[in-house]
gemmi code that builds the backbone of each chain (N, CA, C; Angstrom):
import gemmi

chains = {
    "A": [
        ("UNK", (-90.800, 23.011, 24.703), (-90.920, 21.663, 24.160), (-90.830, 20.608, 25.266)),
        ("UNK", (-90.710, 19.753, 25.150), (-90.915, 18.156, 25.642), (-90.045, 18.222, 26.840)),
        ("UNK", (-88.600, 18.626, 26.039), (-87.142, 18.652, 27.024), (-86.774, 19.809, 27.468)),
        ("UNK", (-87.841, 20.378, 27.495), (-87.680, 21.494, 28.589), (-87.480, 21.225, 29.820)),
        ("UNK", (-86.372, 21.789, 30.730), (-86.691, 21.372, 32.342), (-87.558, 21.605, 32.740)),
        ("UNK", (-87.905, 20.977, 33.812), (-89.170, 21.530, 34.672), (-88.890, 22.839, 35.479)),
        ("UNK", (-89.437, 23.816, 35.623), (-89.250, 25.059, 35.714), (-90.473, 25.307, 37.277)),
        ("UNK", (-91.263, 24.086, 38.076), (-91.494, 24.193, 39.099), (-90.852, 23.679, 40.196)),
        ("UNK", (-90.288, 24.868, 41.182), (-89.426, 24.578, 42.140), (-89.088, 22.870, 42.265)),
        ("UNK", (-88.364, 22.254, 42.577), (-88.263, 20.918, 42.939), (-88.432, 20.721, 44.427)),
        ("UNK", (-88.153, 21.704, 44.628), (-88.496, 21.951, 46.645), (-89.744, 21.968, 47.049)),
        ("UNK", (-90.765, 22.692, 46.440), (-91.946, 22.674, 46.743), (-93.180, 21.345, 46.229)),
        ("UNK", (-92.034, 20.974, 45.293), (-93.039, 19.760, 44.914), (-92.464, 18.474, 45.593)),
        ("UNK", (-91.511, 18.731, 46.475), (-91.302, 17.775, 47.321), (-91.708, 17.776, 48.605)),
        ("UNK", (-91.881, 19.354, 48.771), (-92.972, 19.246, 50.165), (-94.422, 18.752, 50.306)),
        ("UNK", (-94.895, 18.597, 48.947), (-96.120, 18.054, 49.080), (-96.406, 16.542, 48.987)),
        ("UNK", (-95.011, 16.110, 47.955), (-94.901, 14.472, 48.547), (-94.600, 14.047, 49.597)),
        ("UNK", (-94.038, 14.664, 50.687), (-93.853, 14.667, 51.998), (-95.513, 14.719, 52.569)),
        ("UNK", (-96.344, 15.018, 52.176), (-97.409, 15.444, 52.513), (-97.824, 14.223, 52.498)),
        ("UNK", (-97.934, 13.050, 52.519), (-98.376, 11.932, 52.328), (-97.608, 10.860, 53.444)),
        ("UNK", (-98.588, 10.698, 54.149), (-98.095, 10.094, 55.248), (-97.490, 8.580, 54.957)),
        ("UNK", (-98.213, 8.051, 53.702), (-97.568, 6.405, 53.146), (-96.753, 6.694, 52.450)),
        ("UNK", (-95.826, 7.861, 52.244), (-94.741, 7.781, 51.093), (-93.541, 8.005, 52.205)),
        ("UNK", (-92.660, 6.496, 52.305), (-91.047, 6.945, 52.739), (-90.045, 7.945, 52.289)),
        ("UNK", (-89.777, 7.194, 50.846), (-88.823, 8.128, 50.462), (-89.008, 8.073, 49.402)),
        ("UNK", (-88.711, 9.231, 48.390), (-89.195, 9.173, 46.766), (-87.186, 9.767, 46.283)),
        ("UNK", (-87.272, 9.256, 44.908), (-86.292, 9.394, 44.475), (-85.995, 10.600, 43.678)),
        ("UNK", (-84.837, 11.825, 43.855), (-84.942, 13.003, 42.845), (-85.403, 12.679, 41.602)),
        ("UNK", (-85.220, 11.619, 41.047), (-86.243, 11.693, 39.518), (-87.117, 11.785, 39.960)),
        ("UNK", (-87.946, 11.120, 40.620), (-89.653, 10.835, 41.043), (-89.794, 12.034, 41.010)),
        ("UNK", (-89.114, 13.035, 41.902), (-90.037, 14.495, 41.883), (-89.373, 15.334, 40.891)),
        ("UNK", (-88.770, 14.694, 39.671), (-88.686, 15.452, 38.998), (-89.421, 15.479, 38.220)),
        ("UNK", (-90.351, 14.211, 37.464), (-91.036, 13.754, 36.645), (-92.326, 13.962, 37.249)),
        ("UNK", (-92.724, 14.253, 38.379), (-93.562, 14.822, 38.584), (-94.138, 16.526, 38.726)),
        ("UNK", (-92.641, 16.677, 39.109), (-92.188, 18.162, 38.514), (-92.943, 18.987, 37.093)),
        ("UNK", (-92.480, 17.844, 36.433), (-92.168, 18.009, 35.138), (-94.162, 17.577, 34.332)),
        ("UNK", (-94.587, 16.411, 35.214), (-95.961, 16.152, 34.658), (-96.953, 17.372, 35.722)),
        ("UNK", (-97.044, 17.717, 36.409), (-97.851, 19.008, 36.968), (-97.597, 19.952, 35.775)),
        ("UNK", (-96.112, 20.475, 35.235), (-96.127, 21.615, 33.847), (-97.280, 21.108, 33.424)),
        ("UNK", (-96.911, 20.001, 33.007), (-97.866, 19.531, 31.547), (-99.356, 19.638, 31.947)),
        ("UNK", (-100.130, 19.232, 33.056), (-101.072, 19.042, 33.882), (-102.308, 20.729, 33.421)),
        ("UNK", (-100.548, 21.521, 33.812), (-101.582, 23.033, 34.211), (-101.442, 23.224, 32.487)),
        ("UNK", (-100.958, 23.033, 31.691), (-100.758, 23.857, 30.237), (-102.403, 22.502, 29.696)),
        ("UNK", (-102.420, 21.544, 29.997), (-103.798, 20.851, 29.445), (-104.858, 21.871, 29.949)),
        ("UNK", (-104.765, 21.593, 31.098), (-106.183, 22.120, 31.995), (-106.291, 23.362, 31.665)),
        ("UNK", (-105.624, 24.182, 31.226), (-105.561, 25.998, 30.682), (-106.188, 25.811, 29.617)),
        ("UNK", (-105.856, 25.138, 28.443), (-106.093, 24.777, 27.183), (-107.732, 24.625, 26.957)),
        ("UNK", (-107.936, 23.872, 27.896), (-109.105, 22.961, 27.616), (-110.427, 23.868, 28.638)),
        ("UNK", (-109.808, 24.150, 29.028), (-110.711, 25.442, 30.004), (-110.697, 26.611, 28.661)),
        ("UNK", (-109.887, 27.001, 28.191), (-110.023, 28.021, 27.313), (-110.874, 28.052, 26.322)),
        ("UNK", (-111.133, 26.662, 25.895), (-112.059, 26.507, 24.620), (-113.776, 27.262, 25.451)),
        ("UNK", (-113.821, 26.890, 26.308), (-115.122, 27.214, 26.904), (-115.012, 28.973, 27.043)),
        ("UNK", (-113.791, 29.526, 27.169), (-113.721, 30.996, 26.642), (-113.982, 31.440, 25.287)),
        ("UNK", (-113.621, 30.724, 24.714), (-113.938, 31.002, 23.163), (-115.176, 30.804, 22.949)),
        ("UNK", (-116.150, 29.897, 23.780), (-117.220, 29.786, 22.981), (-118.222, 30.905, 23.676)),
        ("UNK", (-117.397, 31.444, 24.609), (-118.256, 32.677, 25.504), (-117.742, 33.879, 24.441)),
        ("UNK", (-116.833, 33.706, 23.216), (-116.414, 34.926, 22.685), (-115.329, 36.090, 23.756)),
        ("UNK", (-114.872, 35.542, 24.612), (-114.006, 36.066, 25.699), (-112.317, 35.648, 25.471)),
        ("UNK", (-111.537, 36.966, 26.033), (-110.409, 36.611, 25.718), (-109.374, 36.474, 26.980)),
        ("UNK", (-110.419, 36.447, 27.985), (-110.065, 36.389, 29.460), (-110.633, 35.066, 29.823)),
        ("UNK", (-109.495, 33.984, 30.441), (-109.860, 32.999, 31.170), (-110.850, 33.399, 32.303)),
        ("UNK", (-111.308, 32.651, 32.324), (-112.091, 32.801, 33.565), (-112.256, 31.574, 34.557)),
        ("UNK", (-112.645, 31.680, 35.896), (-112.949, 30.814, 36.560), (-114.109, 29.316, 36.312)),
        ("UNK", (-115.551, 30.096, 35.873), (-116.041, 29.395, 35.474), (-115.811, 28.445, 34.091)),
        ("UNK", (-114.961, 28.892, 33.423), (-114.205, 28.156, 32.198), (-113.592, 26.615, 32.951)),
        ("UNK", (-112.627, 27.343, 33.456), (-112.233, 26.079, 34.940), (-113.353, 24.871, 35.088)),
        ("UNK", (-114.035, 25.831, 35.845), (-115.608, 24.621, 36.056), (-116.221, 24.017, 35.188)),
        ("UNK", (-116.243, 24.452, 34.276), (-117.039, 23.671, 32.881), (-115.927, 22.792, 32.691)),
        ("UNK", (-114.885, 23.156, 32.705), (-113.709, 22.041, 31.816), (-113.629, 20.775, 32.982)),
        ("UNK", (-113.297, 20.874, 34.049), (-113.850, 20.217, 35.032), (-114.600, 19.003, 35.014)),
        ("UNK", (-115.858, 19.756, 35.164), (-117.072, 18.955, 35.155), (-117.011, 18.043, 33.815)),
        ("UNK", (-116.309, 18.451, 32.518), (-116.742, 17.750, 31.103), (-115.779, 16.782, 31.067)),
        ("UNK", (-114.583, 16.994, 31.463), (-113.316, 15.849, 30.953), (-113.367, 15.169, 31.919)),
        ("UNK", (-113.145, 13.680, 31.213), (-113.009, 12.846, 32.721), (-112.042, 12.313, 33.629)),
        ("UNK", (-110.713, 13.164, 32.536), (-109.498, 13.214, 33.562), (-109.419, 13.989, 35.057)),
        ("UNK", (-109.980, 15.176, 34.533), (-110.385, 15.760, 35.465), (-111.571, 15.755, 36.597)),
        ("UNK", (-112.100, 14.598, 36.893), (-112.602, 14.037, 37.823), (-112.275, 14.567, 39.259)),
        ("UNK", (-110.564, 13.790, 39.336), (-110.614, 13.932, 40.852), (-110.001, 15.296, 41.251)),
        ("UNK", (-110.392, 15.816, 40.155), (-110.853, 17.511, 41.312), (-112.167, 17.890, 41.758)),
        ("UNK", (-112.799, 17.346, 41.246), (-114.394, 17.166, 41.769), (-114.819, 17.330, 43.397)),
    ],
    "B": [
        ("UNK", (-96.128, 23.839, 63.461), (-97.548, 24.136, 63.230), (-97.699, 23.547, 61.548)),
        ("UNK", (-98.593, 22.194, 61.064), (-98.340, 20.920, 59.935), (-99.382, 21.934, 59.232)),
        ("UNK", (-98.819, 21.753, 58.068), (-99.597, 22.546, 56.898), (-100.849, 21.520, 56.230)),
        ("UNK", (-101.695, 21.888, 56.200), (-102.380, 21.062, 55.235), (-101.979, 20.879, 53.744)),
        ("UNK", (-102.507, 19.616, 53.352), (-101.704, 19.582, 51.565), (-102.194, 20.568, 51.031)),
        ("UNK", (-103.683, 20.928, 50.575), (-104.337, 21.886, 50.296), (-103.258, 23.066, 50.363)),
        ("UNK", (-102.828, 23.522, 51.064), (-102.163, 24.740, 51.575), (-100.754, 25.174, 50.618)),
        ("UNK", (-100.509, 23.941, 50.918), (-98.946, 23.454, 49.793), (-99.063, 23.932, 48.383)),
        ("UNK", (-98.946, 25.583, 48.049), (-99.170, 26.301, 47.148), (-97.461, 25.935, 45.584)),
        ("UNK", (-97.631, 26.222, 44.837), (-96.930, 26.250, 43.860), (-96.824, 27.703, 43.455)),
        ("UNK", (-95.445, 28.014, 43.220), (-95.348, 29.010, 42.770), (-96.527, 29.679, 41.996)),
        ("UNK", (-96.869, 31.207, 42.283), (-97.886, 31.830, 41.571), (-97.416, 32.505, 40.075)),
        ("UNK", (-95.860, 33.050, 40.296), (-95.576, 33.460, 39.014), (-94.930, 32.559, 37.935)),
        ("UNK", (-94.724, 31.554, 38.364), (-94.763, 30.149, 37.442), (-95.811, 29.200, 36.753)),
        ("UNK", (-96.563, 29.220, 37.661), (-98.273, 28.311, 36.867), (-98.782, 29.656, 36.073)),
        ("UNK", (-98.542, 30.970, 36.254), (-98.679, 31.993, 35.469), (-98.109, 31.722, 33.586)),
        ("UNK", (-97.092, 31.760, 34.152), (-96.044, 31.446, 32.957), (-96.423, 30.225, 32.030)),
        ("UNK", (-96.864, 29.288, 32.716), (-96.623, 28.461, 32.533), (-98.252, 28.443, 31.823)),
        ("UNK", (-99.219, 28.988, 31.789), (-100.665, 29.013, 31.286), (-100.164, 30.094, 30.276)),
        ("UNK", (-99.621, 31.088, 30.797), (-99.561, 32.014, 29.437), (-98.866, 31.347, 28.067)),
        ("UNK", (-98.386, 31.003, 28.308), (-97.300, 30.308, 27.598), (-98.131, 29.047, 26.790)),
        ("UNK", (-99.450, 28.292, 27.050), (-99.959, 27.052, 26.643), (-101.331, 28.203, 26.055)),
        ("UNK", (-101.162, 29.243, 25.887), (-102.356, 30.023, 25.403), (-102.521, 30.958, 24.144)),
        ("UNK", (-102.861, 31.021, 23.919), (-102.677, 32.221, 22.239), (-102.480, 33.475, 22.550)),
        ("UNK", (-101.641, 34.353, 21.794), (-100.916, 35.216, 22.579), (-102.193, 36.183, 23.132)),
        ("UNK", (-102.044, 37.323, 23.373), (-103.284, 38.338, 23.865), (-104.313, 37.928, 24.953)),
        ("UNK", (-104.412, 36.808, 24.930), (-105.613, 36.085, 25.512), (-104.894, 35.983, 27.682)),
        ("UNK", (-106.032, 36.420, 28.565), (-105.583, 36.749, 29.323), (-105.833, 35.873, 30.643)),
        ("UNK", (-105.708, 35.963, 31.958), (-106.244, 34.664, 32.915), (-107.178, 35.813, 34.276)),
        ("UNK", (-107.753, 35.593, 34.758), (-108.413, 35.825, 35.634), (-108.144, 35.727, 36.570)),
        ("UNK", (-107.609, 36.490, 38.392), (-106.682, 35.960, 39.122), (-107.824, 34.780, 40.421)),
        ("UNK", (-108.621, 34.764, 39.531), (-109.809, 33.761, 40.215), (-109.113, 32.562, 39.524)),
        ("UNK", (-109.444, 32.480, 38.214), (-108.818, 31.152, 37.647), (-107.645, 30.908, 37.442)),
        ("UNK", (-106.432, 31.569, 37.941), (-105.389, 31.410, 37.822), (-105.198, 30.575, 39.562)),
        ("UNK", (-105.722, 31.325, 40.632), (-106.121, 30.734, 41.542), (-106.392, 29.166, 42.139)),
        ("UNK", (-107.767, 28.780, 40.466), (-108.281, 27.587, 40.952), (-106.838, 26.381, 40.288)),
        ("UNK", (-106.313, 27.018, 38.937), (-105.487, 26.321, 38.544), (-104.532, 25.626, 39.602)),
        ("UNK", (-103.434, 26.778, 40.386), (-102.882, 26.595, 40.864), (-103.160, 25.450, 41.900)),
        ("UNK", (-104.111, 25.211, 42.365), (-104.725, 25.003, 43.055), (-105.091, 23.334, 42.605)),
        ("UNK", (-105.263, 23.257, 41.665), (-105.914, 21.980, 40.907), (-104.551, 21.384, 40.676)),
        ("UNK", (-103.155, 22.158, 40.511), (-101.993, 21.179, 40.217), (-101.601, 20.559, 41.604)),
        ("UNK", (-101.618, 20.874, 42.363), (-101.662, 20.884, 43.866), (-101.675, 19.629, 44.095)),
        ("UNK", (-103.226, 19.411, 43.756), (-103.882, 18.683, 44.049), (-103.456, 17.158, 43.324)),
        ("UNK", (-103.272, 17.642, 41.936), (-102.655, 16.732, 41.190), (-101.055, 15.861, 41.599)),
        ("UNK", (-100.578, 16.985, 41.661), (-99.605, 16.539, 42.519), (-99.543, 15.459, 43.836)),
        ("UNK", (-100.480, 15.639, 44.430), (-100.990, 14.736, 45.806), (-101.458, 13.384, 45.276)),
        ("UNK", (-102.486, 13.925, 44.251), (-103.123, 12.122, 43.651), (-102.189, 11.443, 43.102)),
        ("UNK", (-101.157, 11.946, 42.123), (-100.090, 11.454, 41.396), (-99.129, 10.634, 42.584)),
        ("UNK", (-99.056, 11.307, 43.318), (-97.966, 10.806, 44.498), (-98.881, 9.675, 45.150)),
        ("UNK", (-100.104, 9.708, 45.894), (-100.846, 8.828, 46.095), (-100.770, 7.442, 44.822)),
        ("UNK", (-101.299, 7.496, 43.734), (-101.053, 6.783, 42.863), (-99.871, 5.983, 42.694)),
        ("UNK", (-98.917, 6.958, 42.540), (-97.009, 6.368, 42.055), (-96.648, 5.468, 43.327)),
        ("UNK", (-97.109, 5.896, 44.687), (-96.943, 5.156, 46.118), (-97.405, 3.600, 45.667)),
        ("UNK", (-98.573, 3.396, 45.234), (-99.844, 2.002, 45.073), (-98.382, 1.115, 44.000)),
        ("UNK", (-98.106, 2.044, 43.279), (-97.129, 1.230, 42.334), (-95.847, 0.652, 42.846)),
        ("UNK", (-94.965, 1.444, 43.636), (-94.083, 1.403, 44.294), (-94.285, 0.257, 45.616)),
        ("UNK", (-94.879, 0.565, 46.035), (-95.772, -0.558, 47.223), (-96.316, -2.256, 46.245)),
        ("UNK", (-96.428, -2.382, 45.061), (-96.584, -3.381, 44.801), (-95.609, -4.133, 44.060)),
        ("UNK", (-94.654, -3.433, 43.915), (-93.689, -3.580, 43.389), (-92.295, -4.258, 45.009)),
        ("UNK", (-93.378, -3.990, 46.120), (-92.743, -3.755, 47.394), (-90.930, -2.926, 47.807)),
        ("UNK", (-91.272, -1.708, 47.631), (-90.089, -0.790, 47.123), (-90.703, -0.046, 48.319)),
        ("UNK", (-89.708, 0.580, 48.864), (-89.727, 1.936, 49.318), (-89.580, 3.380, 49.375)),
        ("UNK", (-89.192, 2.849, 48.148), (-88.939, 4.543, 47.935), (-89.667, 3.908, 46.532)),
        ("UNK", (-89.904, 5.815, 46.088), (-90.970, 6.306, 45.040), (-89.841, 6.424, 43.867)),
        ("UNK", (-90.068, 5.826, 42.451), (-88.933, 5.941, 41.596), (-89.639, 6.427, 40.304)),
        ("UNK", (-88.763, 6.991, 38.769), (-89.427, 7.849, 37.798), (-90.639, 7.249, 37.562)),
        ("UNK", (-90.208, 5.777, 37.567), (-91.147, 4.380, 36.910), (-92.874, 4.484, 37.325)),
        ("UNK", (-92.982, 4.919, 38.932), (-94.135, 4.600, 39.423), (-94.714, 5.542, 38.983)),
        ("UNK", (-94.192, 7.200, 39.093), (-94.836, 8.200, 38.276), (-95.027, 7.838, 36.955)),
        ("UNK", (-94.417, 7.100, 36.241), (-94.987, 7.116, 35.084), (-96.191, 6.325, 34.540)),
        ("UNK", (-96.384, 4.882, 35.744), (-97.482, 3.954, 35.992), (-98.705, 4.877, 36.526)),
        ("UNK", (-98.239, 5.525, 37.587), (-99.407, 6.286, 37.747), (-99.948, 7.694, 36.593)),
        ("UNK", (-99.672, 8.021, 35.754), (-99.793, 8.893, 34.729), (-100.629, 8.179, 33.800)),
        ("UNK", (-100.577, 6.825, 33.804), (-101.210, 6.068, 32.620), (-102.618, 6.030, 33.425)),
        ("UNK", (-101.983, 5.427, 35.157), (-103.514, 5.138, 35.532), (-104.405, 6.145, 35.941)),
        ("UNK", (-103.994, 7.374, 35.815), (-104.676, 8.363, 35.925), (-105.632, 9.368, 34.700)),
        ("UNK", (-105.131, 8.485, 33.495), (-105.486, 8.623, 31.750), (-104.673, 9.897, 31.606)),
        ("UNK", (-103.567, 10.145, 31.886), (-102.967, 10.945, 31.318), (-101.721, 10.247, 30.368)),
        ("UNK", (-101.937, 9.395, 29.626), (-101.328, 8.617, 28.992), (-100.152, 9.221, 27.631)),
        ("UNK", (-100.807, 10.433, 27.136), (-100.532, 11.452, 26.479), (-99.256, 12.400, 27.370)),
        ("UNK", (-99.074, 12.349, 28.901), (-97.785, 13.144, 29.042), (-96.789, 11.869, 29.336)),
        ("UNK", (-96.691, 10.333, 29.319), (-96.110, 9.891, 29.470), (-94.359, 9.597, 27.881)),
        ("UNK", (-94.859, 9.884, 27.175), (-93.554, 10.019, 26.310), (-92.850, 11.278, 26.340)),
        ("UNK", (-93.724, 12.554, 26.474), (-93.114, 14.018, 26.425), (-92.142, 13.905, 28.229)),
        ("UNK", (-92.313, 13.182, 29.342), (-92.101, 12.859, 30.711), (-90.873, 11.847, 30.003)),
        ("UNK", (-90.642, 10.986, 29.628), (-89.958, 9.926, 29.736), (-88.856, 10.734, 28.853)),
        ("UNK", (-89.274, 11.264, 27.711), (-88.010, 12.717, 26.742), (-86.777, 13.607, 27.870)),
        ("UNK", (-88.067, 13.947, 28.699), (-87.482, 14.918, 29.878), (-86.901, 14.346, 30.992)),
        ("UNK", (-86.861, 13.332, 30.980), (-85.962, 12.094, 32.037), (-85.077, 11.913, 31.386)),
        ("UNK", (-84.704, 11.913, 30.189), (-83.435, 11.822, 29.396), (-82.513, 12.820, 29.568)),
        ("UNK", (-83.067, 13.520, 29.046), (-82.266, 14.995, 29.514), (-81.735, 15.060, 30.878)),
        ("UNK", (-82.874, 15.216, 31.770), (-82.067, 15.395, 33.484), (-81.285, 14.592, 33.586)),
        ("UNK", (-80.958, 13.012, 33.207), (-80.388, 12.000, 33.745), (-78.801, 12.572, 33.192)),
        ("UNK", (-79.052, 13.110, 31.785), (-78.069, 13.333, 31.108), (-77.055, 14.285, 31.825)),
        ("UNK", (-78.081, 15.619, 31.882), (-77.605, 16.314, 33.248), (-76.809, 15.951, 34.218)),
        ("UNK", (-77.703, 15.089, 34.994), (-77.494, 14.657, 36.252), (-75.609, 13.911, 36.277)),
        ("UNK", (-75.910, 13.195, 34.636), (-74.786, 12.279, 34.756), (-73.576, 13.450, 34.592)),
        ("UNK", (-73.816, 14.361, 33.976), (-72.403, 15.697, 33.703), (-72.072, 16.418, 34.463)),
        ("UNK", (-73.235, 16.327, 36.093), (-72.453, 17.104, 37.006), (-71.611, 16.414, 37.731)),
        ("UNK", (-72.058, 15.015, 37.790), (-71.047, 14.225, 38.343), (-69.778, 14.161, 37.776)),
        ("UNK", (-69.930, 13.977, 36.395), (-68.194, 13.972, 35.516), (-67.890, 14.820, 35.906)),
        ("UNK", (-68.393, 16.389, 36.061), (-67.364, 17.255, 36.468), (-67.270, 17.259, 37.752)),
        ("UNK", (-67.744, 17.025, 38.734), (-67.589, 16.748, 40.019), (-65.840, 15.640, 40.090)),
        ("UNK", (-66.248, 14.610, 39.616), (-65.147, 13.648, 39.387), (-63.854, 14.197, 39.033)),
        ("UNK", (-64.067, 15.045, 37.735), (-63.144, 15.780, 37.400), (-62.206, 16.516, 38.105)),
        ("UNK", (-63.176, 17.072, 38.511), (-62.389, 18.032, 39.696), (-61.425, 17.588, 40.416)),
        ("UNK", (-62.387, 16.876, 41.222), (-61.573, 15.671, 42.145), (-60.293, 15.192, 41.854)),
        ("UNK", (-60.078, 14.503, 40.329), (-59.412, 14.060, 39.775), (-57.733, 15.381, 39.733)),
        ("UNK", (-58.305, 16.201, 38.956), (-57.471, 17.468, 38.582), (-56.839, 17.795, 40.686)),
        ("UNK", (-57.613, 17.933, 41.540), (-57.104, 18.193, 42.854), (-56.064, 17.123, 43.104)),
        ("UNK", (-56.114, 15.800, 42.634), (-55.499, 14.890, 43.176), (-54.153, 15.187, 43.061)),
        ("UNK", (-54.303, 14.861, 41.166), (-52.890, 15.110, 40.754), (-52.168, 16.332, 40.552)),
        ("UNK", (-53.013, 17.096, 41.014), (-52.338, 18.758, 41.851), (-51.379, 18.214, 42.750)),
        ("UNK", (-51.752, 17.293, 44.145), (-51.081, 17.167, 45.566), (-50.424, 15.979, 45.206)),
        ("UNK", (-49.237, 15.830, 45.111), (-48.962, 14.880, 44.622), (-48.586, 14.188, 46.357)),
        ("UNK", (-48.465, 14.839, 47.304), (-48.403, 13.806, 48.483), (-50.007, 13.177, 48.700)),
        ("UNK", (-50.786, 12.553, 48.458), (-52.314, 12.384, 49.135), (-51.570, 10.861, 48.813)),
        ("UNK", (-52.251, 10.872, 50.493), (-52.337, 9.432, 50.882), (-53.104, 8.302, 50.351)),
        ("UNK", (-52.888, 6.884, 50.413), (-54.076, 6.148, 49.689), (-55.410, 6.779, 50.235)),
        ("UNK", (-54.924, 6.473, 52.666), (-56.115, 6.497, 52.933), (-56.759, 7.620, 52.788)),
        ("UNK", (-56.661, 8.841, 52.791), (-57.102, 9.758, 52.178), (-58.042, 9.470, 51.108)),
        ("UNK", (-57.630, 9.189, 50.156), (-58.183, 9.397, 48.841), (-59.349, 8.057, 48.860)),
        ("UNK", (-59.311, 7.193, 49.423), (-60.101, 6.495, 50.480), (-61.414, 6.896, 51.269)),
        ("UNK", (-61.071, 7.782, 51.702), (-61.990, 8.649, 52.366), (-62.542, 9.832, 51.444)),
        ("UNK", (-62.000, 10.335, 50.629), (-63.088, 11.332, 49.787), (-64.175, 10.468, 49.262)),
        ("UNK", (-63.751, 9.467, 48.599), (-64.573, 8.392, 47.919), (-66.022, 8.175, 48.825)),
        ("UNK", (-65.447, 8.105, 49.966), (-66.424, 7.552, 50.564), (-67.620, 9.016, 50.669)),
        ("UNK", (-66.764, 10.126, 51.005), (-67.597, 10.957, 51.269), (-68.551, 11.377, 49.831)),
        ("UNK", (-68.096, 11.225, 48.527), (-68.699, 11.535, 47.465), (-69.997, 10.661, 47.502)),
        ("UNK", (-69.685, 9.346, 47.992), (-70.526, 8.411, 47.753), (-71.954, 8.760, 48.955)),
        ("UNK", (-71.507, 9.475, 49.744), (-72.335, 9.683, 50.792), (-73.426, 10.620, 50.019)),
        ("UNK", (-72.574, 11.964, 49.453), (-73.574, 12.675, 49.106), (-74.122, 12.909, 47.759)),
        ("UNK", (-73.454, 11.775, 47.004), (-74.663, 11.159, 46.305), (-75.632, 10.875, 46.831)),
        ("UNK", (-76.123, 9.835, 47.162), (-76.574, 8.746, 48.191), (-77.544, 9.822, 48.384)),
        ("UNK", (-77.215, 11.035, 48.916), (-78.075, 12.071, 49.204), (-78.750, 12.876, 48.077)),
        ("UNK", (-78.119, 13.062, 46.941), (-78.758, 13.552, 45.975), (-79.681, 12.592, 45.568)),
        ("UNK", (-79.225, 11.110, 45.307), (-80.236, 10.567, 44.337), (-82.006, 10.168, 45.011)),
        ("UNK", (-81.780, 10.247, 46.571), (-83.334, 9.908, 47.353), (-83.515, 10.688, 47.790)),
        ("UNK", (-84.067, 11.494, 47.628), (-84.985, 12.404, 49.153), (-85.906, 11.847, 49.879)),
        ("UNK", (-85.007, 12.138, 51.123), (-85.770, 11.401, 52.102), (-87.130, 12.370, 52.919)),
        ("UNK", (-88.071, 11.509, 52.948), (-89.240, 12.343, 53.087), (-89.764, 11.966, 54.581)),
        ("UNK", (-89.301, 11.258, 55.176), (-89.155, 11.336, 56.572), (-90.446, 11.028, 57.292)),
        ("UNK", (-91.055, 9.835, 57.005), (-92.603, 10.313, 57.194), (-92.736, 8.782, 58.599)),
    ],
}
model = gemmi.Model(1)
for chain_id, residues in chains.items():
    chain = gemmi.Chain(chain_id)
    for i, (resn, *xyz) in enumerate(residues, 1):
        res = gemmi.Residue()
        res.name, res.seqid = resn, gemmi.SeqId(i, " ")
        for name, pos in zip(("N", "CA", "C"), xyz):
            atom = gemmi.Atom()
            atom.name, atom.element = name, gemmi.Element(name[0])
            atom.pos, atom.b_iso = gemmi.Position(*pos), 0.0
            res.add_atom(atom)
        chain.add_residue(res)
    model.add_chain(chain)
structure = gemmi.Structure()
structure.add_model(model)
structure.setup_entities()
């Protein structure tokens, strides 16, 4: 549910805000809530990639599922 | 030897979990598309932080706080994880605030254990608690 902790390392998602040469310092919430919005991020993008499995009649994600979901939503843009 | 962001992987048996789990049961992942996933939060992760920075910076702040992630979530149209995000900030804070009581606690219970402790003493733990707070609540990203 909602209030679930975030269950991706907090360490590793702070090495990648480190990864950003204009960010000083971010606050343990900041990477927690970002922590916490990447969960949510990958359980959309699975979801919505999956429908394009279903309409292949497949019960295996696949890569190209990925790509179609991709290319169609326009949240998903800036993976483009 | 500086890693590229790209590189900056997320756990594999967690974005696992974490797709199985947002999927109908039986239904399976591909270690190609489990791959690109991982891969795409990554990434997300980087724009989000890019984004939450623009907020934080106009706000003229230096450090990155829950707030800007959550400005940047809207401006990114993910507008839909911003209440289930703001639920889960409740909780941690809640957290956050009960390790300190018992931290305090402790403290407290040690004191009136020793019944010789000096003011300045007790002076000086203070200070040191306050230090590593100070350290819990920013990570410093050193850039």
């Amino acid at each position: 549910g909602p209030t679930r902790l975030a269950r991706l390392p907090l360490a590793r998602v702070k090495a990648l805000v480190k990864a950003d040469p204009d960010v000083s310092l971010a606050s343990q919430e900041a990477i927690f809530v970002l922590a916490r919005a990447t969960e949510l991020f990958v359980e959309t993008i699975a979801k919505d990639a999956y429908v394009y499995a279903q309409q292949g009649k497949r019960k295996t994600l696949q890569r190209k599922d990925l790509d179609n979901a991709i290319e169609a939503i326009d949240e998903f843009a800036f993976l483009e | 030897m500086a890693e590229r962001p790209e590189d900056l992987n997320l756990p594999n048996a967690v974005i696992t979990r974490i797709i199985k789990e947002a999927l109908p049961d039986g239904v399976n992942i591909s270690k190609e598309a489990r791959s690109a996933i991982s891969r795409a939060a990554s990434v997300f992760v980087l724009y989000a932080t890019s984004c939450a920075n623009n907020f934080a910076m106009k706000g003229k702040r230096k450090t990155l706080n829950a707030g800007d992630v959550l400005s940047a979530m809207e401006e990114m149209e993910f507008q839909q994880f911003v209440a289930p995000l703001k639920e889960s900030l409740e909780v941690y804070r809640r957290e956050q605030k009960g390790k300190k009581e018992a931290r305090k606690d402790k403290d407290k219970k040690a004191d009136s254990e020793e019944q010789d402790k000096s003011q300045e003493e007790e002076n000086e733990d203070d200070d040191e608690r306050m230090e590593e707070e100070e350290q819990n609540d920013e990570e410093e990203v050193d850039n």
